[in-house]
SERO-4910 file (N, C-alpha, C, O; in steps of 0.05 Angstrom, whole numbers):
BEGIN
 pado doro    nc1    nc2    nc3   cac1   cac2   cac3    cc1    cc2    cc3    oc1    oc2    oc3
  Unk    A   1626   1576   1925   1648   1566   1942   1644   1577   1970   1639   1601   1969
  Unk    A   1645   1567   1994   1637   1570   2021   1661   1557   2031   1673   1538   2022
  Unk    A   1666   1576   2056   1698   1573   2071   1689   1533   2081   1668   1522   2075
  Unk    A   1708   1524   2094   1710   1504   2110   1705   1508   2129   1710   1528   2142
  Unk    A   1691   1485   2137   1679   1488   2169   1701   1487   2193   1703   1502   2212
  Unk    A   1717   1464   2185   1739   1461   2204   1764   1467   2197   1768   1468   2173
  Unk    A   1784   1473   2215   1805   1470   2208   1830   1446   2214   1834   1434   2235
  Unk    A   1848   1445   2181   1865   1427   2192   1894   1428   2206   1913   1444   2208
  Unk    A   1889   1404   2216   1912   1402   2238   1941   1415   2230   1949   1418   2207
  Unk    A   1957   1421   2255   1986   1433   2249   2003   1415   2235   2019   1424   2218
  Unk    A   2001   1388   2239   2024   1370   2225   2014   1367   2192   2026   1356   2174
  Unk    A   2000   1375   2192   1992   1372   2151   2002   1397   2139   2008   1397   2116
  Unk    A   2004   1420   2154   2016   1436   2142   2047   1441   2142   2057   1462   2134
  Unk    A   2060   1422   2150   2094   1427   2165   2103   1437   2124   2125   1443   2116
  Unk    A   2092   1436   2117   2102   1446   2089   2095   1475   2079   2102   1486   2058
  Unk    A   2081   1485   2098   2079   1515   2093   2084   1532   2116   2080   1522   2138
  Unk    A   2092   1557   2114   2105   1581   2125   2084   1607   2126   2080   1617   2104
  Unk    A   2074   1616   2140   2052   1636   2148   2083   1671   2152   2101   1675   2168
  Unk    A   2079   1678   2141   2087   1705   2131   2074   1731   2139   2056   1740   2125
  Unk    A   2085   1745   2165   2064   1769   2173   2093   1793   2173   2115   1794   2184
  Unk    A   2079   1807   2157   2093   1830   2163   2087   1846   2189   2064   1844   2197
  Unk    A   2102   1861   2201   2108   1858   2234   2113   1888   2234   2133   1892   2220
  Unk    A   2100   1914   2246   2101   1941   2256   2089   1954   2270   2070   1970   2265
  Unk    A   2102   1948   2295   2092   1968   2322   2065   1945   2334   2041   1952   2334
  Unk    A   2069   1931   2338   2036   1902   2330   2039   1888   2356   2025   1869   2361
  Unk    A   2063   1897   2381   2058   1888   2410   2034   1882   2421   2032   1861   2434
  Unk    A   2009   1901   2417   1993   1895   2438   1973   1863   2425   1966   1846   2441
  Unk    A   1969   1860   2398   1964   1842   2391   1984   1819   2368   1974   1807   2349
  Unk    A   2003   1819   2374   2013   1802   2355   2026   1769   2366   2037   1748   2357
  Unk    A   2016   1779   2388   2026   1749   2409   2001   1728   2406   2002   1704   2401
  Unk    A   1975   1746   2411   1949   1736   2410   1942   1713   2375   1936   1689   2371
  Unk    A   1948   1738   2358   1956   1730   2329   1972   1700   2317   1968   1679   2303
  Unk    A   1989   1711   2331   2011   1673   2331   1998   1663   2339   1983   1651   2324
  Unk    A   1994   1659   2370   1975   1639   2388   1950   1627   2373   1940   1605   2378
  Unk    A   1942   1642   2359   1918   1623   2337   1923   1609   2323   1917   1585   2326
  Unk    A   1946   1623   2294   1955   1616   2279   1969   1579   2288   1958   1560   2278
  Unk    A   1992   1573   2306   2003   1563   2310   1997   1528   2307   2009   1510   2296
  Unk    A   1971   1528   2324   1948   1503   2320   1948   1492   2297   1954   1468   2294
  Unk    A   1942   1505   2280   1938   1498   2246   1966   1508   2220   1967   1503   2196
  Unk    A   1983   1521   2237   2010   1528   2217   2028   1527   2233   2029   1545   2250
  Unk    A   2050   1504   2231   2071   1508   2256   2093   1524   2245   2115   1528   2256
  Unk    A   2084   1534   2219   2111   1547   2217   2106   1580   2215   2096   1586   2194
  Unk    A   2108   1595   2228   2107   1619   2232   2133   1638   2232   2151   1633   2249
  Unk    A   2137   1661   2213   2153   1677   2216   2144   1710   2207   2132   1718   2187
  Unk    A   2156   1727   2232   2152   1752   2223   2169   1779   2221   2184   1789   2237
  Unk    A   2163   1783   2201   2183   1807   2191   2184   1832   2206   2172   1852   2197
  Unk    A   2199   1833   2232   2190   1863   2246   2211   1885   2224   2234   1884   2216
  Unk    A   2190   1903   2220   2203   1926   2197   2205   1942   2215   2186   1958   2218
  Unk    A   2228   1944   2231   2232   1965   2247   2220   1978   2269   2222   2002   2274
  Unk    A   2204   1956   2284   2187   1967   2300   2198   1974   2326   2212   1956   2335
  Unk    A   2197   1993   2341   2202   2006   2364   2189   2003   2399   2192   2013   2422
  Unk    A   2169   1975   2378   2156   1974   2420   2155   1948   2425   2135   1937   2434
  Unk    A   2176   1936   2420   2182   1914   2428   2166   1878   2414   2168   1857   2425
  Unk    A   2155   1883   2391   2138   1877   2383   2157   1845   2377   2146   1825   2385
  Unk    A   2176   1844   2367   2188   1825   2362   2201   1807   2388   2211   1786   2383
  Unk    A   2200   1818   2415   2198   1792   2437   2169   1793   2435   2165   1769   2435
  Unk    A   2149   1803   2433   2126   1786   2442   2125   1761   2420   2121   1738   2429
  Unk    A   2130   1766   2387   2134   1756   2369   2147   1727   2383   2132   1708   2386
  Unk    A   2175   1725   2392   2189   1706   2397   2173   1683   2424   2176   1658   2427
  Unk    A   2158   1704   2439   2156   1698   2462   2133   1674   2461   2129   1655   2477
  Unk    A   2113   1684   2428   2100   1670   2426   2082   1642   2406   2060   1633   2400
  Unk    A   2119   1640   2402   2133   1619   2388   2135   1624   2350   2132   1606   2334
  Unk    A   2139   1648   2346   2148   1656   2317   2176   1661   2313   2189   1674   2330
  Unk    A   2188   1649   2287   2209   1664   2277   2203   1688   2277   2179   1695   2277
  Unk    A   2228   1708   2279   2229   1735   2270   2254   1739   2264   2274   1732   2277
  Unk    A   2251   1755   2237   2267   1774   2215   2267   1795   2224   2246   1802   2234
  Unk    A   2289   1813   2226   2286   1834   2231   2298   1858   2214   2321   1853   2207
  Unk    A   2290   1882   2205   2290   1901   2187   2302   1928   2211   2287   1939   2228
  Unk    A   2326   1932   2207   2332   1956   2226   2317   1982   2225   2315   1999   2243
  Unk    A   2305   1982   2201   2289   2002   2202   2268   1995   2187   2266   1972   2177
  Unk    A   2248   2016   2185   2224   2009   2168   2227   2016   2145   2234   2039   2139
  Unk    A   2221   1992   2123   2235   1997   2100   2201   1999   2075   2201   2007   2052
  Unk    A   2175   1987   2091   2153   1983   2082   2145   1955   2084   2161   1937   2089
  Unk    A   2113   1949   2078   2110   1923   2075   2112   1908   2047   2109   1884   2043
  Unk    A   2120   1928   2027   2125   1909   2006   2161   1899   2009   2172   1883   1994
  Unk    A   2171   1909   2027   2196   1890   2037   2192   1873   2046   2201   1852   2039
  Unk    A   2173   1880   2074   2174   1853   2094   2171   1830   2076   2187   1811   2074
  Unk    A   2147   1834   2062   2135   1815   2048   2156   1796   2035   2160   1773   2042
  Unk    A   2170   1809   2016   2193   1798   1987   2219   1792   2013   2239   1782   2002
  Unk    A   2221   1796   2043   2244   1782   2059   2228   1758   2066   2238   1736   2060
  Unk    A   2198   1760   2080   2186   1734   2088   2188   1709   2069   2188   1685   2076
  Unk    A   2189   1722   2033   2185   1701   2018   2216   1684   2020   2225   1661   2021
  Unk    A   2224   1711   2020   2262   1690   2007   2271   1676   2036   2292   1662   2034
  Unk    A   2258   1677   2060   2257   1673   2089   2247   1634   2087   2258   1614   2096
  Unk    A   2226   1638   2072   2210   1620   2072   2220   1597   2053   2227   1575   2062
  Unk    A   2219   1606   2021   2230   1597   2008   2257   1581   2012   2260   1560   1999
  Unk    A   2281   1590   2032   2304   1585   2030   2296   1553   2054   2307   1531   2052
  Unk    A   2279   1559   2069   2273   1530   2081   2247   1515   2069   2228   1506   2082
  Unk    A   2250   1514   2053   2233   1492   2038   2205   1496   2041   2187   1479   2043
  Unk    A   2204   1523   2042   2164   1522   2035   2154   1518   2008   2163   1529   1988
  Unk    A   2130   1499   2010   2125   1489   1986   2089   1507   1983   2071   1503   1966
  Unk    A   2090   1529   2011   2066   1537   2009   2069   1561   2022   2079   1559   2044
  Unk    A   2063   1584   2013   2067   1609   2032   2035   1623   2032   2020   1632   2015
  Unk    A   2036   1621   2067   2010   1651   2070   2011   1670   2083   2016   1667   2107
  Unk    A   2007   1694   2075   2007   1724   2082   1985   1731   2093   1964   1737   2082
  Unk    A   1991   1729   2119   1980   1739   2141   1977   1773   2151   1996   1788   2144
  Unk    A   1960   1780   2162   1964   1810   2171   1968   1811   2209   1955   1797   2225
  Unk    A   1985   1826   2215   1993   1826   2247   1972   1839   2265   1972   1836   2289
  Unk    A   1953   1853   2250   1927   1867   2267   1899   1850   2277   1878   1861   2284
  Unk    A   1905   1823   2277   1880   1806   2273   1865   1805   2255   1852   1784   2251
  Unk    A   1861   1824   2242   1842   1828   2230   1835   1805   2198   1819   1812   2180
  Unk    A   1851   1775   2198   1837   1766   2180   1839   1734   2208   1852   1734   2229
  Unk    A   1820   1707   2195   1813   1693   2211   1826   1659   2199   1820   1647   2178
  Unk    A   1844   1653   2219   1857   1627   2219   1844   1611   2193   1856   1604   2172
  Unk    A   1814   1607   2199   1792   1579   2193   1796   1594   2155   1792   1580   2136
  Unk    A   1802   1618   2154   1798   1620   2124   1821   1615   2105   1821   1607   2082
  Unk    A   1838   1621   2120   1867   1621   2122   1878   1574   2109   1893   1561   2096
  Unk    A   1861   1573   2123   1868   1540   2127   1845   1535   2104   1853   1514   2094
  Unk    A   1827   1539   2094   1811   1534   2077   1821   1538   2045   1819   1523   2026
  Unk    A   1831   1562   2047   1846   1569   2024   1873   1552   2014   1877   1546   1991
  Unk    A   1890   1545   2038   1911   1524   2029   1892   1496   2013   1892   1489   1989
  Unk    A   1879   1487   2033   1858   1474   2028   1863   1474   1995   1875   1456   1983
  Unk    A   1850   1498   1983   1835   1501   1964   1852   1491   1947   1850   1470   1934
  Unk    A   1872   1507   1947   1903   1505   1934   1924   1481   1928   1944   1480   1913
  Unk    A   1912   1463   1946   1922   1430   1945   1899   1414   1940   1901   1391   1949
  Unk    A   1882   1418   1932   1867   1410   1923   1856   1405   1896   1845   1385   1887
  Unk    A   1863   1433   1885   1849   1443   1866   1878   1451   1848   1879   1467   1829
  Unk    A   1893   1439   1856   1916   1457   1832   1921   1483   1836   1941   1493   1825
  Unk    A   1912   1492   1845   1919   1526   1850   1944   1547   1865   1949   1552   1889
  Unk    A   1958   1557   1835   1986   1562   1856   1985   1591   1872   2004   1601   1884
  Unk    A   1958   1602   1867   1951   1621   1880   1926   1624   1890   1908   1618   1875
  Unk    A   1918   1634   1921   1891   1632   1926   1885   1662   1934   1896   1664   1956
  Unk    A   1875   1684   1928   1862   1705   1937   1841   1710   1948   1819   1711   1938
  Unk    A   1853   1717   1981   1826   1715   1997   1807   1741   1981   1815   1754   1961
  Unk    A   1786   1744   1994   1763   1769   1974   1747   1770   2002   1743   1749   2016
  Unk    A   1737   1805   2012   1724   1809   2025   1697   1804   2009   1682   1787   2018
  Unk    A   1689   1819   1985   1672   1822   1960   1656   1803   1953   1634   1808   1942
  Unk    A   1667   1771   1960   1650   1750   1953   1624   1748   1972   1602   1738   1965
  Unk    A   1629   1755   1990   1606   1750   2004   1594   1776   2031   1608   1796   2038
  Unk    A   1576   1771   2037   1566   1795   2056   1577   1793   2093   1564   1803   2111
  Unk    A   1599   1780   2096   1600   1777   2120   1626   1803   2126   1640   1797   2145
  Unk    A   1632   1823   2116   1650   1844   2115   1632   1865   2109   1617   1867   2090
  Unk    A   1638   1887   2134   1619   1914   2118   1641   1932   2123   1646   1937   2147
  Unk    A   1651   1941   2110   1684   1959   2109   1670   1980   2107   1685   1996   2118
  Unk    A   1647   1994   2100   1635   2020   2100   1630   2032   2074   1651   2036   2062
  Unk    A   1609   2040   2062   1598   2053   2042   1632   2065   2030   1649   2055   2015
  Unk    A   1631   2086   2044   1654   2093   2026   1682   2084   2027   1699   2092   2011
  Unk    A   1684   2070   2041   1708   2046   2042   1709   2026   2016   1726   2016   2002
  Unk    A   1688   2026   2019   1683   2001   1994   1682   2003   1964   1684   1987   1946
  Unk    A   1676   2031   1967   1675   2046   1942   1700   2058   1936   1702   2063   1912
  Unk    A   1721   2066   1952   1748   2062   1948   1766   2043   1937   1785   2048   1922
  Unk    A   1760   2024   1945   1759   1999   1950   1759   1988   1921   1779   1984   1908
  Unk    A   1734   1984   1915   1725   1982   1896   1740   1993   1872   1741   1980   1851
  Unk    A   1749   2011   1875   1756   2038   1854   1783   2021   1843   1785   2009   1821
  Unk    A   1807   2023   1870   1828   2001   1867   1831   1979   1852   1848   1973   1836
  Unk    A   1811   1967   1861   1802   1944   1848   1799   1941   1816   1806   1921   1804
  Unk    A   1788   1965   1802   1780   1964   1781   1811   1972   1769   1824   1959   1753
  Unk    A   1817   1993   1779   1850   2002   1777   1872   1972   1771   1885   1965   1751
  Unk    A   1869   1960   1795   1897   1934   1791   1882   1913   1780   1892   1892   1789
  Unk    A   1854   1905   1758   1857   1893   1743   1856   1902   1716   1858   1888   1696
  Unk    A   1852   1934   1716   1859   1948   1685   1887   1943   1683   1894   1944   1659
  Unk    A   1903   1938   1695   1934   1949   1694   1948   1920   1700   1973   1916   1700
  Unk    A   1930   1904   1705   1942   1876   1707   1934   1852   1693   1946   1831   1688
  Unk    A   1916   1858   1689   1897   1839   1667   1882   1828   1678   1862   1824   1664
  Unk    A   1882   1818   1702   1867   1796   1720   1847   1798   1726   1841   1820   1716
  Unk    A   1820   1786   1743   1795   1791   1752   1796   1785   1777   1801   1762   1782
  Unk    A   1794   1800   1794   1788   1796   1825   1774   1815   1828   1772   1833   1811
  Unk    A   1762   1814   1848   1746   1826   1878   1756   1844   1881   1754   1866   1870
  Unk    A   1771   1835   1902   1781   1856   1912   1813   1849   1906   1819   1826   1899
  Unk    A   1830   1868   1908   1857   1864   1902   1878   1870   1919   1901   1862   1918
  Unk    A   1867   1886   1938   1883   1893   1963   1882   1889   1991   1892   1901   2010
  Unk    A   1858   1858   1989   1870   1840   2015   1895   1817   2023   1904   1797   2011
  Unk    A   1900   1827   2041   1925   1815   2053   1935   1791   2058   1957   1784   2063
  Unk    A   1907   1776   2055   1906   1739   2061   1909   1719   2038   1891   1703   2032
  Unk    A   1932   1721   2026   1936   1697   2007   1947   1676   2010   1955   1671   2033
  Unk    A   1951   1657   1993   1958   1634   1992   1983   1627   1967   1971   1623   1946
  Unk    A   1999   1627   1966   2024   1627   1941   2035   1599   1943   2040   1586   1963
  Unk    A   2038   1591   1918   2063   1561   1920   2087   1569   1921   2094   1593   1918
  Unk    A   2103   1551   1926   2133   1559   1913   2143   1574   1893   2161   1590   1891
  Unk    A   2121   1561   1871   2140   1561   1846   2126   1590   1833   2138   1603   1817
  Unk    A   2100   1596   1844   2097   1624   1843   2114   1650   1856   2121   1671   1845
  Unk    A   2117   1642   1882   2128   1653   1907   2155   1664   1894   2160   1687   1887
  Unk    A   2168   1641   1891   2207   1650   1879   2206   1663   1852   2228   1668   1841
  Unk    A   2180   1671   1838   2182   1690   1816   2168   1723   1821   2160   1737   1803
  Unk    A   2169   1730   1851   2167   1748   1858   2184   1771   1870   2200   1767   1889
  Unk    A   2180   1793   1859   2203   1808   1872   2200   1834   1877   2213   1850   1863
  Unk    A   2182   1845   1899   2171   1870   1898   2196   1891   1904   2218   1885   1914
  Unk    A   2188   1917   1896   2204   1935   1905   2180   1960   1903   2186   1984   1900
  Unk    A   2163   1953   1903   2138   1974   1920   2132   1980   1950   2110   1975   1959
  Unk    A   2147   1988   1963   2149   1988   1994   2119   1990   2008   2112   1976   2028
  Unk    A   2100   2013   1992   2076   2025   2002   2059   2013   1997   2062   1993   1983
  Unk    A   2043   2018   2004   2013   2006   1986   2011   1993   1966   2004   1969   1964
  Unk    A   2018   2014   1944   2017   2005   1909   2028   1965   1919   2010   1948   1914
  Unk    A   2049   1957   1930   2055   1926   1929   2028   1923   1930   2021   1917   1907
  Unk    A   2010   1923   1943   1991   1902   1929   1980   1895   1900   1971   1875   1890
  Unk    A   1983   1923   1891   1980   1909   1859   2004   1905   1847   2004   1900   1823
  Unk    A   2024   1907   1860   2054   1903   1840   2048   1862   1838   2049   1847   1818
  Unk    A   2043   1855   1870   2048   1829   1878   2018   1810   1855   2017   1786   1849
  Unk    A   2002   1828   1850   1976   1820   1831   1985   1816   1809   1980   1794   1798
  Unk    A   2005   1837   1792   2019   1829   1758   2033   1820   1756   2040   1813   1733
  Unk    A   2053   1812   1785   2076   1802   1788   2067   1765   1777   2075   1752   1757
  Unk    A   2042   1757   1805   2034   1733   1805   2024   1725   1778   2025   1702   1770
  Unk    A   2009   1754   1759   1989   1746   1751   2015   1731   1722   2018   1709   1712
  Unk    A   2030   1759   1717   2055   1748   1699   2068   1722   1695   2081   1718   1675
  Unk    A   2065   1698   1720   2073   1671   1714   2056   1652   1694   2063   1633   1681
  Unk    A   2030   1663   1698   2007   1653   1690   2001   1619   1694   1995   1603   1677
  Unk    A   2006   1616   1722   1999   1588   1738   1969   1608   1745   1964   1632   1745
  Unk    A   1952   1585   1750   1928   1579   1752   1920   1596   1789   1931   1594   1811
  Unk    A   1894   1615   1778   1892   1631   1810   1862   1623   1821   1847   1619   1802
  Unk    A   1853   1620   1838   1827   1625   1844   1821   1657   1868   1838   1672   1877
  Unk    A   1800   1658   1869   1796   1670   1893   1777   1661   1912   1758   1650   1901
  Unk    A   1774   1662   1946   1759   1656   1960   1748   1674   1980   1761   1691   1992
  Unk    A   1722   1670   1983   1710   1685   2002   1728   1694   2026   1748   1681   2030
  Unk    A   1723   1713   2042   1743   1715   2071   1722   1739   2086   1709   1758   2077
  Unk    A   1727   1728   2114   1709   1755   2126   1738   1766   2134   1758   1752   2138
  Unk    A   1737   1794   2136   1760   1810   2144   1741   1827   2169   1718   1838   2168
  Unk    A   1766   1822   2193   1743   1838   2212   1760   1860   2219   1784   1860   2226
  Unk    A   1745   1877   2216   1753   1902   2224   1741   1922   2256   1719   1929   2263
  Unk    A   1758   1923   2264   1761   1937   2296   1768   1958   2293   1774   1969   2272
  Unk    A   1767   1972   2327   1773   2005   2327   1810   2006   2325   1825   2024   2318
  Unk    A   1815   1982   2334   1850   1976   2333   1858   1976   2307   1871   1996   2301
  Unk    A   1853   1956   2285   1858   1961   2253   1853   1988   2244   1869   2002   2233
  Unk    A   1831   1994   2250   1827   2014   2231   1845   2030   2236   1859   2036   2217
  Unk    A   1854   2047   2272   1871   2054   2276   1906   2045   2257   1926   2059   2251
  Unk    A   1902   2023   2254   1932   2022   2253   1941   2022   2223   1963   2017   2213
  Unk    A   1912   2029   2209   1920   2024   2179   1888   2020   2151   1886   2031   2129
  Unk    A   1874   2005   2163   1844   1997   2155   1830   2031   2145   1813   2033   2128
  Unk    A   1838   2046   2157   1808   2069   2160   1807   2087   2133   1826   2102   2138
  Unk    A   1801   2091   2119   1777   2102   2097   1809   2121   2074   1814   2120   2050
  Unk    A   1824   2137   2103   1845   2151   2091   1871   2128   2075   1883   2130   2054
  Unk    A   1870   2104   2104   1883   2094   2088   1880   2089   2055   1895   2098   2038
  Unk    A   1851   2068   2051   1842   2063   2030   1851   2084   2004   1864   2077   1984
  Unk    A   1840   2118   2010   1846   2134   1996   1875   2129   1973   1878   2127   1949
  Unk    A   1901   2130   2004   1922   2121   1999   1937   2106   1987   1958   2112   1975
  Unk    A   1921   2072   1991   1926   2061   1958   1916   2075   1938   1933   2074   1920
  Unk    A   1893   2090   1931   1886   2097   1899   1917   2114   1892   1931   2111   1873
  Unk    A   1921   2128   1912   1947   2150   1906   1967   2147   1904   1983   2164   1896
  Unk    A   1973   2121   1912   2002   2103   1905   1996   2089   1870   2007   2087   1848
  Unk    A   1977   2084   1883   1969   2061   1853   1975   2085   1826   1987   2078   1805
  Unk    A   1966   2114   1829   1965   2137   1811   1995   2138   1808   2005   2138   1786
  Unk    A   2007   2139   1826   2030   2159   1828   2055   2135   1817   2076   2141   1805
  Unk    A   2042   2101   1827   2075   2096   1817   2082   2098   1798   2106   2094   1793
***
C-alpha cells in the first residue's frame, strides 16, 4: 500500500471534520490550518487551555475552536473534538496533531482508504515504511509501546501511538476516553478495537523538527508513554 499521489479536493470532504488538539501551538498552528483547509473545510480545534494566544491565531486562520479553561490533557481534547464533530454530522473524523508534524497528502489518502475500502478505521504507521527516522532509541521505545498496546488490546499495528487517524461515525460515537495523558493512545486502540468494525493501517511519514521534538516528540517523551501505559 503506497500513500496517494494527489490530494482530494475540499468539497468531497464537506462530510468530515479534522480534529487537532490545541496547546500553546501559536507559532505554528495558523500555518497547520492553512494546509489542512484546501483539502478539509471542516476544521476544529480544541485549545486545552493554552496561554499564548493560540486560539486567535486558530480563528484567525479559519478554524473552529473549543475551548478548555484549563488544561485538562489530550485524551480530553480528543473525546470534546469527537462529541464537537459528531453533534454536526461528521460522517468522518481525522486527528490531526497542532505541531506540523504529520502531512495533509497522507491525511487525505487515508480517508481515501476508508471510503473506499470499507474501513471504519484507518491508522496512520510511521513503521510501514522508511521515510521516518525517529532515532535508534526512539524507535525502540516506540516499538516497546507498541508491543505493550497490542498485548493489552488484542490488535496488530505498527505503531500505536501515532496521532493521524481516520474514524467513522459509527466508530467515533463508541468512544469515550478518560485517559488524559499519554496512556489515551492505547485506551483510544481497545476502545476502537472493542467495536470490532473493520481497521486497516497506512503508511505515514511523520516529520519531526527541533520544534516537535521540543514540544513533545523527544525520546523522554516516548519514555513517558511506556510509564503511563505501566502505571494506568
Amino acid at each position: 500500500m503506497t500513500p496517494a499521489p494527489a490530494l482530494s479536493g475540499a468539497t468531497s470532504n464537506t462530510d468530515t471534520w479534522v480534529v487537532i488538539p490545541l496547546f500553546n501551538e501559536a507559532t505554528v498552528i495558523g500555518g497547520v490550518i492553512s494546509e489542512l483547509l484546501p483539502v478539509f473545510p471542516n476544521v476544529v480545534c480544541i485549545d486545552d487551555g493554552s496561554h499564548d494566544g493560540s486560539s486567535a491565531v486558530a480563528i484567525e486562520a479559519g478554524a473552529s475552536v473549543v475551548t478548555h479553561p484549563i488544561n485538562l490533557g489530550q485524551g480530553a481534547a480528543l473525546q470534546t473534538g469527537f462529541n464537537y464533530a459528531l453533534e454536526r454530522g461528521a460522517q468522518y473524523i481525522v486527528t490531526f496533531d497542532a505541531d506540523g508534524q504529520h502531512r495533509v497528502i497522507d491525511a487525505s489518502a487515508m480517508l481515501q482508504l476508508a471510503r473506499d475500502e470499507n474501513f471504519a478505521i484507518v491508522f496512520g504507521s510511521r513503521f510501514l515504511d522508511d521515510r521516518t527516522n525517529p532515532g535508534l532509541l526512539k524507535k525502540i521505545v516506540l516499538k516497546t509501546a507498541v508491543w505493550v498496546t497490542n498485548l493489552t488490546t488484542r490488535t496488530r499495528l505498527t505503531d500505536a501511538h501515532n496521532g493521524l487517524r481516520v474514524i467513522r461515525a459509527d466508530a467515533a460515537a463508541r468512544v469515550r476516553l478518560r485517559q488524559d495523558r499519554m496512556a489515551h493512545g492505547t485506551e483510544i486502540v481497545a476502545q476502537l478495537s472493542r467495536t470490532g468494525l473493520p481497521y486497516a493501517e497506512f503508511p505515514v511519514e511523520v516529520i519531526y523538527t527541533d520544534y516537535s521534538k521540543a514540544k513533545g516528540q523527544s525520546l523522554l517523551n516516548s519514555v513517558n508513554i511506556l510509564v503511563d501505559l505501566i502505571i494506568r
